[in-house]
C-alpha positions in Angstrom: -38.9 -101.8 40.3 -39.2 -100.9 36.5 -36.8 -97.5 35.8 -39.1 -94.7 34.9 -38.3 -92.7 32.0 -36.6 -90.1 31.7 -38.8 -86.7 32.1 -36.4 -84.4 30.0 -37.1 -86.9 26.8 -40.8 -86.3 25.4 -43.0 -89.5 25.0 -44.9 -88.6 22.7 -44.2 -89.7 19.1 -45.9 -86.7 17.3 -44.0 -84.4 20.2 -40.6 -86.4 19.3 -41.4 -85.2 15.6 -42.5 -81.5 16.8 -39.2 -81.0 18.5 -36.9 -82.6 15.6 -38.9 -80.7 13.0 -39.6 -77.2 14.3 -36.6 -74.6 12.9 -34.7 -72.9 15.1 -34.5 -69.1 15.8 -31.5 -68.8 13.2 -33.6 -70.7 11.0 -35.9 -68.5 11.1 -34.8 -65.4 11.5 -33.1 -66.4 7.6 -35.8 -67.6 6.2 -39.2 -66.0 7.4 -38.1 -62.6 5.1 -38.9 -63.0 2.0 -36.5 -62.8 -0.9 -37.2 -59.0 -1.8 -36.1 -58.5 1.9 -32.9 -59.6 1.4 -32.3 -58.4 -1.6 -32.9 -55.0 -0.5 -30.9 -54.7 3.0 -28.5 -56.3 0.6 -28.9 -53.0 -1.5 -28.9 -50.9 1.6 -25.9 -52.4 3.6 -23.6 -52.7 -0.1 -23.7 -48.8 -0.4 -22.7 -48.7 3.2 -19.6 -51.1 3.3 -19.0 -49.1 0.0 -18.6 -46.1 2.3 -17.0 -47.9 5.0 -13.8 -48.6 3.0 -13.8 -44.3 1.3 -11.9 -42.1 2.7 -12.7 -40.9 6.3 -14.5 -37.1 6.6 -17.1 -35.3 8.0 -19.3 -36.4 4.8 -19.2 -39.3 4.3 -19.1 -40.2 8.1 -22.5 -38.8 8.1 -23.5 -40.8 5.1 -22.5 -44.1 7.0 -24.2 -43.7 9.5 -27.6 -42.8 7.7 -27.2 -46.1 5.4 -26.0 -48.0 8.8 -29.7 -46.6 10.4 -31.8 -47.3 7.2 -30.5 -50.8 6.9 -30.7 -51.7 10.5 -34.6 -50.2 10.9 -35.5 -51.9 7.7 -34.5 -55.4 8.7 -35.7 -54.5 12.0 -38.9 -54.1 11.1 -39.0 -57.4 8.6 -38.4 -59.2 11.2 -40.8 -57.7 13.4 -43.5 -58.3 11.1 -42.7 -61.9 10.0 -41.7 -63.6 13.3 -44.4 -61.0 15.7 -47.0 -59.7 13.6 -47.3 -62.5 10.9 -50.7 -63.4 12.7 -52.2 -65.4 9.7 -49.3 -67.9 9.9 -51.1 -68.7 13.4 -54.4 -68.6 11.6 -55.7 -65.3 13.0 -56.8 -62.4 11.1 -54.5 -59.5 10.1 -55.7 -56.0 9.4 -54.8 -55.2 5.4 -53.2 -51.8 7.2 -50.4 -54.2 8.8 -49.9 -55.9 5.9 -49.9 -52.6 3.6 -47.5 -50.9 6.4 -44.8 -54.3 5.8 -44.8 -54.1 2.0 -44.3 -50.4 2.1 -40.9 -50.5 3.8 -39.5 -52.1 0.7 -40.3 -49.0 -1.6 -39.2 -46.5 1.3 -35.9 -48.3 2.1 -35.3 -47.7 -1.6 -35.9 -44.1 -1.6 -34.6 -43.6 1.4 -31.3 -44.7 -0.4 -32.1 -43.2 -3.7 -32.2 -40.0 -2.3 -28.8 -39.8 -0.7 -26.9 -41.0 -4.1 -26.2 -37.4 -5.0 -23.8 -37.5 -2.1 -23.0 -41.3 -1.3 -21.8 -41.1 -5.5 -18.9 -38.8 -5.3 -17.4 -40.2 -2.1 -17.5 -43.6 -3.3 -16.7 -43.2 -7.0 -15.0 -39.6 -7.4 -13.7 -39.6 -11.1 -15.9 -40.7 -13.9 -15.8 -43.0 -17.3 -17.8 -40.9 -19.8 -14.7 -41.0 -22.0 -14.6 -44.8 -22.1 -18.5 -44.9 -22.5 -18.0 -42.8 -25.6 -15.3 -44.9 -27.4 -17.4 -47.7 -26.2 -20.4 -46.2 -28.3 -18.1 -45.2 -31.3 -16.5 -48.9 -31.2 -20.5 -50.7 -31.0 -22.0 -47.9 -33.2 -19.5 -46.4 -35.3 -21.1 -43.1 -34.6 -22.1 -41.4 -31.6 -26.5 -41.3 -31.2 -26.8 -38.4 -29.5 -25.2 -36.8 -31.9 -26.1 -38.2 -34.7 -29.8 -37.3 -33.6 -29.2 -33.6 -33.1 -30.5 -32.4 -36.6 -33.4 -34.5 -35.6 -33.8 -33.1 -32.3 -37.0 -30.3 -33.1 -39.1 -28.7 -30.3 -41.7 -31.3 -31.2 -39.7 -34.7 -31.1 -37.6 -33.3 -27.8 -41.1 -32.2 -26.3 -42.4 -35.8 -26.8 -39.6 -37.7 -25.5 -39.4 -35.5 -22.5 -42.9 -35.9 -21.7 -42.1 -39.4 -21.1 -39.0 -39.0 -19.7 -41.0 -37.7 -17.3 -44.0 -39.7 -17.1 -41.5 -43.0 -16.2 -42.2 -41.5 -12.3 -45.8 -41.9 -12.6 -45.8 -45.5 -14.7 -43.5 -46.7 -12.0 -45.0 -45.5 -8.5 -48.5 -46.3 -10.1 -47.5 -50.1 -11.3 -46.1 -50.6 -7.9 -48.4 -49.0 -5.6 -51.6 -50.7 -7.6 -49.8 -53.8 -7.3 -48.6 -53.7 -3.3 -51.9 -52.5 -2.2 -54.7 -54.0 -4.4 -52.9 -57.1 -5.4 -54.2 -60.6 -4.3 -51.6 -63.1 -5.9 -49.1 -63.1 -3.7 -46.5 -64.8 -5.6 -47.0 -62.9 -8.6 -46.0 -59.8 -6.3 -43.3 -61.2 -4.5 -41.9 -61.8 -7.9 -42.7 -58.6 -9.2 -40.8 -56.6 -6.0 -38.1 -59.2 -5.9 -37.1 -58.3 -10.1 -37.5 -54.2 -9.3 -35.3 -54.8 -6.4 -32.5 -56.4 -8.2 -32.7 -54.5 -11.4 -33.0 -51.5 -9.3 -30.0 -52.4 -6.7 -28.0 -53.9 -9.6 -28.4 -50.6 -11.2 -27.8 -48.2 -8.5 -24.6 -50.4 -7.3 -23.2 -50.4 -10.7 -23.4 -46.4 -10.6 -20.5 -46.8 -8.4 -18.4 -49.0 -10.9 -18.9 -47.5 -13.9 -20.0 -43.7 -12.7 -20.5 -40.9 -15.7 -22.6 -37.9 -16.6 -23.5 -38.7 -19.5 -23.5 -36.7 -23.5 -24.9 -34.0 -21.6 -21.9 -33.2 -20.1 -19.1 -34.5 -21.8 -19.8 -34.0 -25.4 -21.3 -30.0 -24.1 -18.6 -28.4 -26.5 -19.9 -30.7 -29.4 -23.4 -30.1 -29.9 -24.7 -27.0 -31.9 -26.4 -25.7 -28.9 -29.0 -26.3 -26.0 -31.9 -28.8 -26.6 -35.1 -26.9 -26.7 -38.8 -29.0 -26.0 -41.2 -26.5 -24.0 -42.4 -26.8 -20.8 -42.0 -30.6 -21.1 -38.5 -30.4 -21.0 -37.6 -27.3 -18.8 -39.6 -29.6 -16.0 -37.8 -32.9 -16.8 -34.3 -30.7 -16.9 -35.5 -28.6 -13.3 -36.1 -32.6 -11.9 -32.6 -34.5 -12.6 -31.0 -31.2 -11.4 -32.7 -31.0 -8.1 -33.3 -34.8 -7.6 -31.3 -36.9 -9.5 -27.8 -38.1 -8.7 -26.1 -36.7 -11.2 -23.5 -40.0 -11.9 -26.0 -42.5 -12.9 -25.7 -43.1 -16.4 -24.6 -47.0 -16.5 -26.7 -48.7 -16.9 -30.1 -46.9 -17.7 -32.3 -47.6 -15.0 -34.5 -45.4 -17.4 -34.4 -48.1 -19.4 -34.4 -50.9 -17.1 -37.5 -50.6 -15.1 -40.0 -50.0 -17.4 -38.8 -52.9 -19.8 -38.9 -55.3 -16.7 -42.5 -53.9 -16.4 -43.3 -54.8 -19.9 -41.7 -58.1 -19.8 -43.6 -58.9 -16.3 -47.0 -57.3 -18.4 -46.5 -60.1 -20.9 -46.0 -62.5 -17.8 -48.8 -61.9 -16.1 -50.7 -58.9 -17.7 -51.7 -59.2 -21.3 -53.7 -56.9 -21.7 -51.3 -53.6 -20.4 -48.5 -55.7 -22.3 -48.8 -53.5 -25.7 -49.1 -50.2 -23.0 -46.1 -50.7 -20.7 -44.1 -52.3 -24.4 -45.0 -48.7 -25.5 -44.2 -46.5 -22.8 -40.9 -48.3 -22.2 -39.6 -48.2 -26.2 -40.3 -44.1 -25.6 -38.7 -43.9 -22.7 -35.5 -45.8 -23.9 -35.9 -43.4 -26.7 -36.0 -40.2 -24.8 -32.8 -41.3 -22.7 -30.7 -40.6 -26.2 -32.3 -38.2 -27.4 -32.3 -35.9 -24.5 -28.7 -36.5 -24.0 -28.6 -38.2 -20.6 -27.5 -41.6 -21.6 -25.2 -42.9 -23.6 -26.7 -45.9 -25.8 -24.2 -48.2 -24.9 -26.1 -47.4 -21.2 -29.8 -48.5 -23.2 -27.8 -51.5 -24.0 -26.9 -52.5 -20.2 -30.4 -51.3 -18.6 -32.1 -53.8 -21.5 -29.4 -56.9 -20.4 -30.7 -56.0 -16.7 -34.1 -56.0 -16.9 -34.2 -59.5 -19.0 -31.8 -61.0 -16.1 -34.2 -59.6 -13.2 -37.1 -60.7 -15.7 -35.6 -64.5 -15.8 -33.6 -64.9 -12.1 -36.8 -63.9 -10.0 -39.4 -66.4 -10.1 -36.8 -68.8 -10.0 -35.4 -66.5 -6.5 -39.2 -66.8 -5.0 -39.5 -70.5 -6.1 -36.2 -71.7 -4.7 -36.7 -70.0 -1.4 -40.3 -71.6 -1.1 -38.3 -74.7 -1.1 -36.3 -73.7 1.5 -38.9 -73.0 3.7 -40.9 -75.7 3.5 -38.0 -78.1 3.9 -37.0 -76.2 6.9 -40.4 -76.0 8.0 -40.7 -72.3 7.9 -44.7 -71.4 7.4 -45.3 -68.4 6.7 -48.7 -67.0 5.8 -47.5 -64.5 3.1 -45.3 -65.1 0.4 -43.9 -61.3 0.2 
């Protein structure tokens, strides 16, 4: 009698290849997130092991554990949506809401961090470098800007820069939320979250290496006196003392973000190039003059955004690869 085969071993030639092709659950739990995913709980979970290894107290035990929550809820919920509620990679219709809801968590897992900094900041970095920071400007510049600009610094020009000081808020949560909501190439946004992720993680993390609070503070006995800019700069003054961290001077996120804009705008955007060129070369601008950042700072927030400018398409393009070797469909990019 002829032996029968063997019923655990599939017949099929097209199952053989199913089975010997389809990823595993590690697989995909790696790979269906898009780059901006990691890069982000990357963000999230570096401030916490930052925490981890700081002294012990009521504080920053407190702080741990919020970073610990925000971190594990965000991947969480990546992974809910890309291995659950992905329904297009099974060719069924998704509501825009579900999709909206999954981009989303990126921004709020970044604010939900941002947030905190004015008390994650002195835990993890205690002292500060303002005084290196200022020989480093004296050795690069042979004079200090902010106060060489002082004579300069009228009611007028400090009124101007201030306005768009403040207006960076606006340029930034308007660029993005256009973007994330009405956008339809999904690569071009996958790129655009994954460079704002890194410049802004990069940035934030390096808050912790190189801490300071700026001319504002440390050169206080060396101006003539208080900056005065109206309304303008009472409200921008009344903001980074409610809101702002406080030690986040290098590099100039200020800086960074909307030059990464302008650089994507001539990307992808031709049009809002000359715009976003405009608004960023202000804002760079009003970082100085205000007294906030040091210009060696302007310096480091330009190097960042040209590196998050250059290393993210080639991020989203290499992990594309990845997938589709591993065999890893997904239906949406980011």
């Amino acid at each position: 009698m002829p032996s029968l085969p063997d019923a655990a071993a599939p017949t099929d030639p097209a199952a053989s290849s199913l089975v010997a092709t389809t990823p595993g659950l590690a697989v995909r739990v790696l790979l269906a997130p898009s780059v901006p995913d990691w890069i982000i709980a990357t963000y999230v979970f570096a401030f916490a092991a930052a925490l981890a290894l700081a002294t012990p107290s009521p504080v920053r035990n407190r702080e741990l554990l919020y970073l610990i929550t925000v971190g594990v809820a965000y991947v969480g919920a990546v992974l809910l949506f890309r291995l659950r509620l992905d329904r297009r990679a099974a060719g069924l219709p998704m509501p825009r809401a579900a999709l909206a809801g999954y981009r989303l968590l990126a921004f709020v897992a970044i604010m939900a961090v941002f947030f905190r900094l004015r008390a994650i900041l002195p835990i993890v970095a205690p002292g500060n470098m303002d005084a290196e920071l200022y020989q480093l400007d004296l050795l690069l510049f042979g004079v200090e800007p902010t106060l060489t600009l002082e004579p300069w610094s009228t009611p007028l020009v400090v009124g101007w820069f201030a306005f768009y000081y403040g207006l960076y808020f606006f340029i930034l949560a308007g660029f993005v939320f256009t973007s994330l909501l009405g956008g339809r190439d999904e690569r071009r946004m996958t790129e655009l979250i994954a460079g704002l992720g890194m410049v802004t993680g990069i940035g934030q993390l390096l808050y912790m290496l190189v801490p300071g609070f700026g001319p504002v503070a440390h050169l206080a006995a060396d101006f003539a006196g208080p900056l005065d800019g109206g309304m303008a700069h009472e409200l921008v003054v009344r903001l980074a003392a409610t809101a702002g961290p406080q030690k986040d001077v290098f590099p100039s996120l200020h800086t960074a973000v909307p030059t990464f804009l302008a650089l994507f705008c001539f990307r992808h955007h031709r049009r809002l190039a000359p715009w976003m060129t405009f608004f960023a070369v202000n804002i760079a601008c009003a970082t100085v003059v205000l007294r906030w950042h040091w210009t060696v700072d302007v310096v480091a927030g330009l190097a960042l955004a040209v590196i998050g400018h250059r290393l993210a398409p080639q991020l989203v393009l290499t992990w594309q690869r990845l997938r589709e070797r591993h065999r890893v469909h997904t239906s949406v990019i980011w």
